[in-house]
N, C-alpha and C positions, 0 to 999 in steps of 0.2 A: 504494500500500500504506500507505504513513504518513497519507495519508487517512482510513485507517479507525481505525488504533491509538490517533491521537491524541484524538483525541473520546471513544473507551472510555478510556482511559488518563483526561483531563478528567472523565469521568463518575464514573467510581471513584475517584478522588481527591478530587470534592466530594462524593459520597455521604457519605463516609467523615468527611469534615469539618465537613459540616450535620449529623452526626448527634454528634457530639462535641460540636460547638458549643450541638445540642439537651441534652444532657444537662447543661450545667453550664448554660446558661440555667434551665432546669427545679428542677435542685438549690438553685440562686442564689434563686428564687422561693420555695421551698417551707420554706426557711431564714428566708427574711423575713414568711414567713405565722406560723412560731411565735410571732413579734414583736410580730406585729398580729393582733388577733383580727376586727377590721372585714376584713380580705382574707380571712380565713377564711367571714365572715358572707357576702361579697359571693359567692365561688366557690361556696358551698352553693347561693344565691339564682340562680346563673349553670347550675347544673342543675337546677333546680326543687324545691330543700327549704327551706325554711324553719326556721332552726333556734331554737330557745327557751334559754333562758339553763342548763339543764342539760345537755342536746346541744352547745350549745357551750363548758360547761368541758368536756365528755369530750373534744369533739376539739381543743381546744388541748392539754390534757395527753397526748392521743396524740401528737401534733408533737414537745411538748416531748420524750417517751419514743425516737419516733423517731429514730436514729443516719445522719447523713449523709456518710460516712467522706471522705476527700480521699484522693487519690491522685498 
């Protein structure tokens, strides 16, 4: 019986924890892109846009407007 608990038990406790760990990775990222407008230039370039020097003030001042609360 503890054969099987344990591994769901394991599994749900890293789900749970890769997915927390994803979200302030992510946060962490997206904080230091308001910083840098070349990681902005690079992730637009990384889905296929290309963006020109008016497209990319808009979207630094959208980052900068963007609120990334802590908890």
């Amino acid at each position: 019986m503890w054969s099987y608990i344990i591994p769901i038990i394991t599994l749900i406790v890293g789900a749970i924890l890769g997915f927390i760990g994803g979200v302030f990775y992510l946060r962490k990222q997206l904080e230091r892109m308001q910083k840098d407008p070349e990681m902005i230039q690079k992730m637009a370039k990384q889905m296929g846009y290309n963006l020109n020097k008016q497209q990319m003030q808009r979207a630094q001042q959208m980052m900068k407007n963007q609120k990334f609360p802590r908890k």
